[in-house]
Backbone as ProteinMPNN parsed JSONL, in Angstrom:
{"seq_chain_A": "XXXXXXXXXXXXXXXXXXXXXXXXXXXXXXXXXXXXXXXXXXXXXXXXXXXXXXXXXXXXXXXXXXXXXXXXXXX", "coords_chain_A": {"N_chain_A": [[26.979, -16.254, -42.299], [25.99, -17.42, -39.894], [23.556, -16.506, -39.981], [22.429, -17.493, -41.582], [22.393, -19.952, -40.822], [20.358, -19.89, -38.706], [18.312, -19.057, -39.76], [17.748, -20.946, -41.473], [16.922, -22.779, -39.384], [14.779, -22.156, -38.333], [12.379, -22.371, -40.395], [10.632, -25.276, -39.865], [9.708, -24.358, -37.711], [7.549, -22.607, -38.443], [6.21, -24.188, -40.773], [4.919, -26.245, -39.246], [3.279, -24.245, -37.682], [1.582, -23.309, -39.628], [0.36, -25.745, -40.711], [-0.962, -26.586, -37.704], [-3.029, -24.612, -38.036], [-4.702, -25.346, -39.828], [-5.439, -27.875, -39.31], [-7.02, -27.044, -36.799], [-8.706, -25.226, -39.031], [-10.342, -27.2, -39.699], [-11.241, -29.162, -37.639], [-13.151, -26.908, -36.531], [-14.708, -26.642, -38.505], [-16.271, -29.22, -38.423], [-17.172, -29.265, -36.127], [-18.753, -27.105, -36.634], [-21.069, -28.518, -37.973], [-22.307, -29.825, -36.314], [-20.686, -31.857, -35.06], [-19.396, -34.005, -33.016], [-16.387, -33.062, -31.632], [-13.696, -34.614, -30.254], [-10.836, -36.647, -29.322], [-10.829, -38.5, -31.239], [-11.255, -36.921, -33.479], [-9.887, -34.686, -33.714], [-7.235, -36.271, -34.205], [-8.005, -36.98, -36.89], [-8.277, -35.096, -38.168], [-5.469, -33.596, -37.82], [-4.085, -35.263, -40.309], [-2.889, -36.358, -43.25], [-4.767, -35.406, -46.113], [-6.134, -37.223, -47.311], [-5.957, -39.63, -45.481], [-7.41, -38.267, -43.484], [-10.108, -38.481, -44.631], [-10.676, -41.027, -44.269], [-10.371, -42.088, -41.997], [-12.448, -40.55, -40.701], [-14.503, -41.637, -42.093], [-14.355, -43.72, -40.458], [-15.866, -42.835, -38.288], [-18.122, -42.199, -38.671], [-18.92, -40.019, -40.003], [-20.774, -37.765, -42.052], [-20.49, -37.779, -45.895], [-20.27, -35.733, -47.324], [-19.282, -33.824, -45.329], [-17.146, -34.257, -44.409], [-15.741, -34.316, -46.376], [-15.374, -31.738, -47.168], [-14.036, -30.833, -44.548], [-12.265, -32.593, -44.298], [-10.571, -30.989, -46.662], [-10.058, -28.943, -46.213], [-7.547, -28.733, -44.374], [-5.433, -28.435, -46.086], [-5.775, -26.212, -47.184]], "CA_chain_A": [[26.699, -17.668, -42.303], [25.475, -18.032, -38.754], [21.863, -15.991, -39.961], [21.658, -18.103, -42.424], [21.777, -21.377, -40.262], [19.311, -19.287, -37.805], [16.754, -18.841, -40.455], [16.718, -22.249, -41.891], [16.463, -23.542, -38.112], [13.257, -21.434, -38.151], [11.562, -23.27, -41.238], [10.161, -26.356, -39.375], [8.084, -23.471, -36.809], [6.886, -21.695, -39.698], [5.717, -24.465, -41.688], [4.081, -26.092, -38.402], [1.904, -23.271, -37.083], [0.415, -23.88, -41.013], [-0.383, -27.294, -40.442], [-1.755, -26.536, -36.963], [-3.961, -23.507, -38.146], [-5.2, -25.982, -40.972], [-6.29, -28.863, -38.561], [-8.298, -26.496, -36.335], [-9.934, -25.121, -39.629], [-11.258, -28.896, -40.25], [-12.413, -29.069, -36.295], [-13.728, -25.92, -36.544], [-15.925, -27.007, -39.455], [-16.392, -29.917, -37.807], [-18.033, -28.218, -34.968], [-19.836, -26.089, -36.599], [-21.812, -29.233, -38.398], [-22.947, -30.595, -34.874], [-20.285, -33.257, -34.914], [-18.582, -33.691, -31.373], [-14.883, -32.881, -31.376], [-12.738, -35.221, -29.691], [-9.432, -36.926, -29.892], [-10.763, -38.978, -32.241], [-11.48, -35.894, -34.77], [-8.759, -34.17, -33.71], [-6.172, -37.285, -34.735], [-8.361, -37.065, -38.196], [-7.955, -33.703, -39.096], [-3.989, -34.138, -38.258], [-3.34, -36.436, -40.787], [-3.226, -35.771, -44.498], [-6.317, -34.993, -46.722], [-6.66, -38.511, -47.468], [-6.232, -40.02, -44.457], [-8.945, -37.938, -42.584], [-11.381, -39.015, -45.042], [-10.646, -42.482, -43.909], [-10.593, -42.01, -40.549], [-13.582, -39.485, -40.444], [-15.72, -42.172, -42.164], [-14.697, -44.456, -39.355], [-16.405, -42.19, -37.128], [-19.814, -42.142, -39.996], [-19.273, -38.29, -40.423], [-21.224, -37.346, -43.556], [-19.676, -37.799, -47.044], [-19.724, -34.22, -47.588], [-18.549, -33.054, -44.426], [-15.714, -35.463, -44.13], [-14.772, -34.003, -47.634], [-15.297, -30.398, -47.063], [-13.117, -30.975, -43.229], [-10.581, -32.803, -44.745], [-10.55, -30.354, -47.648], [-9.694, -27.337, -45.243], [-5.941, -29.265, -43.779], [-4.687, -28.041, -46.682], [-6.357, -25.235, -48.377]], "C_chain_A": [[25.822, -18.043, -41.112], [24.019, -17.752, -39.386], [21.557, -16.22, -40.837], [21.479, -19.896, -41.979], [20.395, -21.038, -39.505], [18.081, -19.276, -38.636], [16.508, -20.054, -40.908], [16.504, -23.165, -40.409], [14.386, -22.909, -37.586], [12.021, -21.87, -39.433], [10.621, -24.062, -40.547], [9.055, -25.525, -38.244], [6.745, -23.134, -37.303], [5.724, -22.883, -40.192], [4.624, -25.422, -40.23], [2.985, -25.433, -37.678], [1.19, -23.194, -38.208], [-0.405, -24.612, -40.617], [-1.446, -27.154, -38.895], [-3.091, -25.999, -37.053], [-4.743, -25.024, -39.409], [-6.083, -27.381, -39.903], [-7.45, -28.238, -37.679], [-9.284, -25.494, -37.093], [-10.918, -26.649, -39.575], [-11.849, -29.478, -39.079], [-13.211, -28.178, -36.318], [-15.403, -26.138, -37.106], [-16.906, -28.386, -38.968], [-17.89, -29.619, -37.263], [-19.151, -27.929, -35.477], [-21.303, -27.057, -37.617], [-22.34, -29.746, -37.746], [-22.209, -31.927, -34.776], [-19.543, -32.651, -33.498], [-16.707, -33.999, -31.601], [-13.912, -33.641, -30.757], [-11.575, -35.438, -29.744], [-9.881, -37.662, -30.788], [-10.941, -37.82, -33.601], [-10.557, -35.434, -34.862], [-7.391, -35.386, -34.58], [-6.667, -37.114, -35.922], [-7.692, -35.975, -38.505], [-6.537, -33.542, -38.608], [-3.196, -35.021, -39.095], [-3.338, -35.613, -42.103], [-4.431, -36.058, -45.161], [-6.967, -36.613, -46.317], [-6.951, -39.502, -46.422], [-7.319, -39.269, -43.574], [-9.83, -38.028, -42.964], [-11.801, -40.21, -44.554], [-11.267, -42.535, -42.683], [-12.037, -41.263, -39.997], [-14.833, -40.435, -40.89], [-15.68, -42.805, -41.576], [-15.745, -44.089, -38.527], [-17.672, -41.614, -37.773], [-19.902, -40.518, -39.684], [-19.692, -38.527, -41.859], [-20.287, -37.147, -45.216], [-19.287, -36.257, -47.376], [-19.178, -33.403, -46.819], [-17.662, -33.364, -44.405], [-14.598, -34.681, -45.315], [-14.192, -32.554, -47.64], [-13.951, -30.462, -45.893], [-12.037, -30.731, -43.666], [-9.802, -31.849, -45.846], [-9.155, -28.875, -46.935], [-8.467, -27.732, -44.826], [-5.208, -28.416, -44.888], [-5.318, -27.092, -47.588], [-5.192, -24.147, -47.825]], "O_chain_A": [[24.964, -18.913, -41.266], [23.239, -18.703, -39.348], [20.613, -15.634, -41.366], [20.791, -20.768, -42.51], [19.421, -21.778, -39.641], [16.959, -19.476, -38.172], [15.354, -20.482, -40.894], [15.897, -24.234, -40.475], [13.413, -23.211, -36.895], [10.833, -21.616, -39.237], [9.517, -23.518, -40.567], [7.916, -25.91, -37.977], [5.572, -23.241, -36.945], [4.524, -22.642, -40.061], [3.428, -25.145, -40.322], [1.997, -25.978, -37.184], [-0.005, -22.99, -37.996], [-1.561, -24.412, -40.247], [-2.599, -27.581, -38.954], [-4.084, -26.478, -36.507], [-5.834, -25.246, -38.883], [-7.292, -27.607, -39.972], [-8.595, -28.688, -37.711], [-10.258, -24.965, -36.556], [-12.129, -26.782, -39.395], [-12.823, -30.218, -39.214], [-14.343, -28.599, -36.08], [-16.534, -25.979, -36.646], [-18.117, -28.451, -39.184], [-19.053, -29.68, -37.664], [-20.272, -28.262, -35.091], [-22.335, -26.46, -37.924], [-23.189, -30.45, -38.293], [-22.802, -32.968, -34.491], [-19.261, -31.527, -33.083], [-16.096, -35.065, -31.684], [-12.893, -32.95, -30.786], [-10.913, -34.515, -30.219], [-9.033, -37.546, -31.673], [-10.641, -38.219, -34.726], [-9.997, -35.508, -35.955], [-6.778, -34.988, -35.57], [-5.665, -37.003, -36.629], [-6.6, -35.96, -39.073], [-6.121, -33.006, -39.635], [-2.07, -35.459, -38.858], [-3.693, -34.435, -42.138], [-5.127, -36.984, -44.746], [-7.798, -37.017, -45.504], [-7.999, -40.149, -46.413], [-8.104, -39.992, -42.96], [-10.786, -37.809, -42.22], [-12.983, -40.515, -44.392], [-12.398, -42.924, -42.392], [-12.536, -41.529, -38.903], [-15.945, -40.285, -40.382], [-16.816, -43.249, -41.41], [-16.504, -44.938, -38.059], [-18.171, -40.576, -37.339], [-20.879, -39.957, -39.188], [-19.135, -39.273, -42.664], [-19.47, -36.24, -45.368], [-18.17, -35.8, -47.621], [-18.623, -32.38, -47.223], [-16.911, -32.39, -44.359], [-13.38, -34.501, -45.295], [-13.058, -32.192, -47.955], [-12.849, -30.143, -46.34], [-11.225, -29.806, -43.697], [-8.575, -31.905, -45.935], [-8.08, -28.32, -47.164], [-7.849, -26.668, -44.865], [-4.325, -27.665, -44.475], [-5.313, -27.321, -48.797], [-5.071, -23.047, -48.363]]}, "name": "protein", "num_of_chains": 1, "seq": "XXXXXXXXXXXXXXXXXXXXXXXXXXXXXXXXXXXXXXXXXXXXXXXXXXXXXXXXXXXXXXXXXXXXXXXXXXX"}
């Protein structure tokens, strides 16, 4: 019983270092389009798909980059 509380206490790491690796694909790409990285990009590409489209056209990134970025959080 205990190493089975131990492993579901280890879920919430797991499924985090996803989500992290997934936001610095969508800076990454970012980047590599000549947009400048900040906290404001960074807060985008932490959010969900939809929301970093939003937020990303605040910041007049390109319709297709914005889509591709946000695309990458969750691929």
């Amino acid at each position: 019983m205990t190493g089975l509380a131990l492993a579901a206490g280890t879920l919430p790491l797991i499924f985090a270092g996803t989500a992290q690796a997934s936001a610095f694909d969508c800076m990454k790409y970012l980047d590599s389009k000549g947009y400048r990285v900040g906290p404001k990009v960074e807060a985008a590409c932490n959010l969900d798909e939809g929301s970093c489209i939003l937020e990303l056209g605040k910041l007049h990134v390109a319709q297709p980059v914005k889509l591709e970025a946000c695309y990458r959080i969750h691929r």
